[in-house]
C-alpha positions as CSV (number, residue, x, y, z in Angstrom):
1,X,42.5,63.1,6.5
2,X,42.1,59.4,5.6
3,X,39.9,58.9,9.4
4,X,37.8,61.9,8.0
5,X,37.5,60.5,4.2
6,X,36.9,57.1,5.9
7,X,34.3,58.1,8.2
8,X,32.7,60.6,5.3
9,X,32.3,57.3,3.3
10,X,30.9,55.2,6.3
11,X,28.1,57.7,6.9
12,X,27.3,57.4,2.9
13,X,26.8,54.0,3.0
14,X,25.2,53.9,6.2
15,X,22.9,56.5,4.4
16,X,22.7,54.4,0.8
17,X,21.7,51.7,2.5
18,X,18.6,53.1,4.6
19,X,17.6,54.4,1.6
20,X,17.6,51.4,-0.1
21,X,16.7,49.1,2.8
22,X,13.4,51.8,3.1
23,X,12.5,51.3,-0.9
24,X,13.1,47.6,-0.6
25,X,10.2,47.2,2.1
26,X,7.4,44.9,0.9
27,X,4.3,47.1,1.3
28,X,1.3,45.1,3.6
29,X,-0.3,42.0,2.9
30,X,-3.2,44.0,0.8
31,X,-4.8,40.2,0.4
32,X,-4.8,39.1,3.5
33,X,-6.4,42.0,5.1
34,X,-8.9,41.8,2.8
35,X,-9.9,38.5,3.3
36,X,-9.8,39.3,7.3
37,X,-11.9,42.0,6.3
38,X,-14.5,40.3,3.9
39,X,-14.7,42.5,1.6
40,X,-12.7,45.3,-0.8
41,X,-12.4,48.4,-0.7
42,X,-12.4,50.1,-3.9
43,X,-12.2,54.1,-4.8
44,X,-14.0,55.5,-7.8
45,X,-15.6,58.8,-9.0
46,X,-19.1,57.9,-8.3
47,X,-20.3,60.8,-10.5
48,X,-19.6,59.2,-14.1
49,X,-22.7,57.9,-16.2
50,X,-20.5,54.7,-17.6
51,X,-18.4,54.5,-15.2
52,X,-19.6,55.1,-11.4
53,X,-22.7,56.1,-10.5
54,X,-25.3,55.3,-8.9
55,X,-28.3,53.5,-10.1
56,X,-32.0,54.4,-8.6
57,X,-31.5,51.9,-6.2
58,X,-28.4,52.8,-5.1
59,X,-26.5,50.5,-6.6
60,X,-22.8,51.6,-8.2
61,X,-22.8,51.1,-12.2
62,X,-20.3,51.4,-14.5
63,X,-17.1,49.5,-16.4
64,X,-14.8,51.3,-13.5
65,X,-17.5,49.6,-10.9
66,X,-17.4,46.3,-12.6
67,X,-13.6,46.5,-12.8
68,X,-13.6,46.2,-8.8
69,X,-16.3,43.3,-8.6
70,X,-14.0,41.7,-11.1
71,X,-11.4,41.6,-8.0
72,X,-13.8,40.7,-5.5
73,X,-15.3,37.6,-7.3
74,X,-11.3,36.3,-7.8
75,X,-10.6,36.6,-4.1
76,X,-14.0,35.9,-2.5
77,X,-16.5,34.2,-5.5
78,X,-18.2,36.9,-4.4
79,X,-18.4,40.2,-6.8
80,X,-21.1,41.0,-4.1
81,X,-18.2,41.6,-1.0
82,X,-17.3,45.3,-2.1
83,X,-17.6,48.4,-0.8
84,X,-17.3,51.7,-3.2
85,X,-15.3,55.0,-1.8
86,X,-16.0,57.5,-3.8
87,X,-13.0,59.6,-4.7
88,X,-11.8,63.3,-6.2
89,X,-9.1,63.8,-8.7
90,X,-6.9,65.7,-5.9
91,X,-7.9,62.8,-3.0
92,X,-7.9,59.5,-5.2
93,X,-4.3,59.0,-4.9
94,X,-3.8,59.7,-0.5
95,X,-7.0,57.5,-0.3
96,X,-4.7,54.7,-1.8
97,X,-1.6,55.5,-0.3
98,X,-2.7,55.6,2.9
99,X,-4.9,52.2,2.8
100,X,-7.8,54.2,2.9
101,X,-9.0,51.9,-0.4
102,X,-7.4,48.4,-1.4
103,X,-7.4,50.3,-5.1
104,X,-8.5,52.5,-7.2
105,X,-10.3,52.7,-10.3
106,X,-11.6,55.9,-11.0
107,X,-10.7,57.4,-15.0
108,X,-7.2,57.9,-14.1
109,X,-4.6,57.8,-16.9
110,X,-1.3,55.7,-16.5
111,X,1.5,58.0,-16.5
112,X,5.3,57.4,-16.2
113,X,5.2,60.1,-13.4
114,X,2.4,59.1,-11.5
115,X,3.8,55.2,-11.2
116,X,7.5,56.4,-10.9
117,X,6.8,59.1,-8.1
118,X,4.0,57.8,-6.4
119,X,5.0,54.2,-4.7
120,X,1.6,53.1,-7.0
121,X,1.4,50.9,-10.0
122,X,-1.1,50.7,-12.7
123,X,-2.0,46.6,-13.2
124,X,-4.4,46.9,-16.1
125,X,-6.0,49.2,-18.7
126,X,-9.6,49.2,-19.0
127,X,-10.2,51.7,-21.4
128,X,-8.1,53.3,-24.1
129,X,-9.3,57.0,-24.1
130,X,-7.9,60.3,-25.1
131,X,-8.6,63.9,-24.4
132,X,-11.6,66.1,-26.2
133,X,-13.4,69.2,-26.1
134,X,-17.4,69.6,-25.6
135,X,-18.8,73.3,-26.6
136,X,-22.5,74.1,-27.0
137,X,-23.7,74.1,-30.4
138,X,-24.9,77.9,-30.2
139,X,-20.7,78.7,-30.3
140,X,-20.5,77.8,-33.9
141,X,-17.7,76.1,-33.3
142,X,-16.1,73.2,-35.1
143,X,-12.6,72.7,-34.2
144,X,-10.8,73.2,-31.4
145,X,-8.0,75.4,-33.5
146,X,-11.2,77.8,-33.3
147,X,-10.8,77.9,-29.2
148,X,-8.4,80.9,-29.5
149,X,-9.0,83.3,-26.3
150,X,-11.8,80.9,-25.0
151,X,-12.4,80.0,-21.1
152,X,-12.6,76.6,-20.7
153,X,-13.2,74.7,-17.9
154,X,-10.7,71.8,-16.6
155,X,-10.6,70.4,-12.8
156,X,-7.1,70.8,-11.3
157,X,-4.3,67.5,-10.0
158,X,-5.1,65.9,-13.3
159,X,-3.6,65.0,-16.5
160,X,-6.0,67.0,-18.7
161,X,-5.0,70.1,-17.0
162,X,-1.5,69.8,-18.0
163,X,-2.3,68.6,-21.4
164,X,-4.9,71.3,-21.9
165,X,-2.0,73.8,-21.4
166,X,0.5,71.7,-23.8
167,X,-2.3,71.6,-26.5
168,X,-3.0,75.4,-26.3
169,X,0.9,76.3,-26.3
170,X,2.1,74.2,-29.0
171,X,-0.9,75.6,-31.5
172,X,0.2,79.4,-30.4
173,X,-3.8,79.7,-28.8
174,X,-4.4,81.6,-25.8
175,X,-6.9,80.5,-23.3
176,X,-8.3,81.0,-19.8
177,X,-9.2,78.1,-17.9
178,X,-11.7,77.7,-15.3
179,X,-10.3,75.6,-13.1
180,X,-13.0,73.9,-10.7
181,X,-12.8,70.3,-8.1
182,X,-15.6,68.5,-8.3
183,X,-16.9,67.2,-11.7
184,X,-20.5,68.2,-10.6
185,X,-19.3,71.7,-10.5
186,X,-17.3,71.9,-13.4
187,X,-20.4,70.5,-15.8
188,X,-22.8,73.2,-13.8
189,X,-20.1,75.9,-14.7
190,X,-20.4,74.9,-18.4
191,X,-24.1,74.1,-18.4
192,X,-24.5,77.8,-16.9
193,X,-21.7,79.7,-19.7
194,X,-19.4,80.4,-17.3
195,X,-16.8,78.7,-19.6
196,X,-16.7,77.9,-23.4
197,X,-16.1,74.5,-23.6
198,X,-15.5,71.7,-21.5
199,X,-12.5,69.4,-21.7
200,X,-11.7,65.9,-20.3
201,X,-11.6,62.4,-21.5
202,X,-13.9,62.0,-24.4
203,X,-15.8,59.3,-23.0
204,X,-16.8,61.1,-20.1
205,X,-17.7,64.2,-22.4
206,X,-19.9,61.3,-24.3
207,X,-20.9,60.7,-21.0
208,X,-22.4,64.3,-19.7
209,X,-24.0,64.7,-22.7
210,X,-25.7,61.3,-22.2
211,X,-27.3,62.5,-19.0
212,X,-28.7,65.6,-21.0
213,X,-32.0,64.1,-22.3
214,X,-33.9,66.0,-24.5
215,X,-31.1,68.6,-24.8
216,X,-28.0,66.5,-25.3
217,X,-27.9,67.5,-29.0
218,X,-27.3,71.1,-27.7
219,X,-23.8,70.0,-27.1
220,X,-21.3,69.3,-29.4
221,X,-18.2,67.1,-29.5
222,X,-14.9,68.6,-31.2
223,X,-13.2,65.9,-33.4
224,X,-9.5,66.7,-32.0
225,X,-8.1,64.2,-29.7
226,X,-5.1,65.9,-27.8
227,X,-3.9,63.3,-25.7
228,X,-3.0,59.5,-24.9
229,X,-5.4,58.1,-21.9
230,X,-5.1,54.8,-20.8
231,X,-7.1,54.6,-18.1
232,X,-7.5,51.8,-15.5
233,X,-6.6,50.4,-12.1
234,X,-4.1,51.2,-9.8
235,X,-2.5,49.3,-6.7
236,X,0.1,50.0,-4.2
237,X,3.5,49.4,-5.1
238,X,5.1,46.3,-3.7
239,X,2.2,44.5,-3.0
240,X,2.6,41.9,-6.1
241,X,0.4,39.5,-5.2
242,X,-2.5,41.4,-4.9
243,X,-1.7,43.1,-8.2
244,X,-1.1,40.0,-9.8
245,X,-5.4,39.2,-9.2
246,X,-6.4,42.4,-10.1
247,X,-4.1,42.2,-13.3
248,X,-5.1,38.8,-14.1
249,X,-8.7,39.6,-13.4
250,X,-8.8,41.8,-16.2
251,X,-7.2,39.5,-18.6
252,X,-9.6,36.6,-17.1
253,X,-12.2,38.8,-18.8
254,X,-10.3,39.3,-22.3
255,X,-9.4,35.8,-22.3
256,X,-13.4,34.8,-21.8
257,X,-14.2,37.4,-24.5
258,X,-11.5,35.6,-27.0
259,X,-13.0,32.2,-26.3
260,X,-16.7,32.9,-26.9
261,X,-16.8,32.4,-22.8
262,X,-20.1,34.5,-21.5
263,X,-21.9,35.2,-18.1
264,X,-24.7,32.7,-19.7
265,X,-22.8,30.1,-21.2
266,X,-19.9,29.9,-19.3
267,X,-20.7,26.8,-17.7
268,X,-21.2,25.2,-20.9
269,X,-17.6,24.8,-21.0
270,X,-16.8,22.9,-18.3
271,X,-16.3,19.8,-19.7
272,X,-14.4,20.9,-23.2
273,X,-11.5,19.2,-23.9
274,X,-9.9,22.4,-25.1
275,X,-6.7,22.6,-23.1
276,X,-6.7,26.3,-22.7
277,X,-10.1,26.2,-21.7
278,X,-9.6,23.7,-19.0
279,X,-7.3,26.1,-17.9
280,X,-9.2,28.7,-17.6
281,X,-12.0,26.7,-15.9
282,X,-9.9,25.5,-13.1
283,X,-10.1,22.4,-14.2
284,X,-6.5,22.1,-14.9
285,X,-3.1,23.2,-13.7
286,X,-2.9,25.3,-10.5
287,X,-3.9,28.9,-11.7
288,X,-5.4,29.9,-8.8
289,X,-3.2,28.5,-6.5
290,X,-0.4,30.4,-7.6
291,X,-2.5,33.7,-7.2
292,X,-3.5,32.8,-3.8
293,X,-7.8,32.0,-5.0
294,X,-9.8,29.2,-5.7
295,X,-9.2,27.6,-8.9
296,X,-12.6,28.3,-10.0
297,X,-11.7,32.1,-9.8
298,X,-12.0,33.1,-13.2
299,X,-15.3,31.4,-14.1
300,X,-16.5,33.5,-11.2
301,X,-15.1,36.8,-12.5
302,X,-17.1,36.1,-16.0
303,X,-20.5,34.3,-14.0
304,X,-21.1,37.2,-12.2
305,X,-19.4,40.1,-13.6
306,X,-19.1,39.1,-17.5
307,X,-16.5,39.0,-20.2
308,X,-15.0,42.2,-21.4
309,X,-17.1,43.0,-24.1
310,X,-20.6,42.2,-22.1
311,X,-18.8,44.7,-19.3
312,X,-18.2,47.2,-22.4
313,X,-21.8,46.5,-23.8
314,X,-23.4,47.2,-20.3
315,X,-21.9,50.3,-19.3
316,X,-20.5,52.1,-22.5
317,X,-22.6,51.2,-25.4
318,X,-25.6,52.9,-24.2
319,X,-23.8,56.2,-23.6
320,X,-23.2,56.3,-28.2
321,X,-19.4,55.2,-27.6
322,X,-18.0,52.8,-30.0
323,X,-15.8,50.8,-29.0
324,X,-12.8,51.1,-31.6
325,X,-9.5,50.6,-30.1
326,X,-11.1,49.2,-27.1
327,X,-12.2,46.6,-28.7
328,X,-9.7,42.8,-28.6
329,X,-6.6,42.7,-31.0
330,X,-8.6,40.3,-33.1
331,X,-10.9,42.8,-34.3
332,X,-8.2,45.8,-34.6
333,X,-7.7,46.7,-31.0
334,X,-5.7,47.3,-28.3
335,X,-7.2,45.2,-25.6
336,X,-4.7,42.0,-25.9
337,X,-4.8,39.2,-23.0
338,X,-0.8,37.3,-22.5
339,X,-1.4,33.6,-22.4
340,X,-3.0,32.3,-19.3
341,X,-1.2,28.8,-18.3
């Protein structure tokens, strides 16, 4: 009896600690190949007015975009060495576990099951959004309360697919959802009437209707906002040195922003006496060093990619989005850099 209880407890810890040996495994040098590489990888819609898409020329635009060259001017001075992989809400997450992309940065909304579940972690939020409803003027409708019985259309893996259900079920409304993959396919559904209204993130309802022209005031935007959505990158888990650079990326930006640091004057500052400034200039202390760049590395993130607000400016402004809670926590909002020294 005591050899079989013995044995039974062997083979548990035996078993506990595979199992903990397997979570404890760093995950691969993420840096390192991409230096070997020269450039990053980074996955994004790359179907977003805003956010990613595609100028005339080709060339990826948007504050998810500029979020990646952020990255790749800290590790290479370069916001130039980057190539885009353009992602869907069921593939963006595989792409990243299996080192398809270095990260991703495509809308997605931090979650505690997505960073608990999914060996990935979320390292910064770049916008603060939150889930609305877009309906053709035509309907006559002026709350989403007045959705009862309507088809709505809603891609599937995401967030607002679950929280579309929560909203409807907690307000006793039915509904019946269009569910559809590809963004392009969703907006063509709606555009056509084969659904009532459209629901995602607000900004990238803003968004669609941006890209409407002459009949964007055909749509309207329902005032309810149903859902938290922090959006922002996401890393492997484990790999903490490459998540500290795109972390401290991010708050290079909201730091510049908080200083009065710009793309055009940031060079300005190079000889301020201003200890945090030296700081952030490379000038003093060993910044970079500890994150594995050049010291430099954050006057190359603002150079070539801007502060926060000129990324904001760039890519949201135009689309009719204020900025609100988006903007820093000395005006009011949420976006709120921890000291860098």
């Amino acid at each position: 009896m005591f050899r079989s209880t013995f044995a039974a407890l062997g083979a548990m810890a035996v078993a506990i600690g595979l199992a903990t040996s397997a979570y404890a495994q760093p995950a691969a040098d993420t840096l390192a190949t991409i230096k070997q590489r020269g450039y990053l990888l980074c996955g994004v819609a790359g179907n977003v007015a805003g956010f990613s898409l595609p100028d005339s020329s080709g060339e990826m635009r948007g504050i998810d975009a500029d979020s990646c060259r952020t990255v790749a001017a800290a590790i290479f001075g370069d916001a130039k060495k980057i190539r885009f992989v353009n992602t869907t809400s069921q593939s963006r997450f595989t792409a990243l576990q299996s080192g398809e992309i270095d990260m991703l940065v495509r809308n997605t909304t931090w979650t505690l099951t997505r960073e608990a579940s999914l060996g990935l972690e979320f390292a910064s939020i770049n916008f603060y959004d939150g889930q609305g409803f877009l309906v053709k003027k035509s309907l006559g409708v002026t709350s989403a309360k007045q959705l009862d019985g309507a088809t709505i259309c809603v891609q599937p893996g995401t967030t607002t697919e679950l929280n579309l259900a929560d909203y409807f079920r907690a307000n006793n409304l039915k509904f019946t959802p269009v569910v559809i993959e590809t963004v392009e396919q969703v907006q063509a559904a709606f555009i056509a009437g084969r659904c009532d209204a459209y629901t995602t993130d607000s900004s990238s309802l803003a968004s669609f209707r941006s890209t409407q022209g002459a009949q964007a005031g055909d749509y309207v935007l329902l005032p309810e906002i149903i859902s938290k959505e922090p959006l922002g990158a996401v890393v492997r888990k484990g790999d903490w040195k490459f998540f500290d650079i795109v972390r401290w990326a991010y708050y290079a930006q909201l730091t510049a922003e908080e200083l009065g640091i710009t793309s055009q004057n940031v060079m300005t500052f190079a000889n301020s006496t201003n200890p945090e400034i030296q700081r952030f200039m490379g000038k003093s202390g060993d910044l970079g060093k500890i994150l594995g760049v050049d010291a430099d590395w954050a006057v190359k993130v603002v150079q070539q990619v801007g502060n926060f607000g000129e990324m904001w400016e760039r890519n949201i402004t135009p689309m009719g989005v204020p900025r609100g809670i988006n903007n820093l926590w000395t005006k009011g909002g949420l976006q709120y850099a921890p000291p860098m020294r």
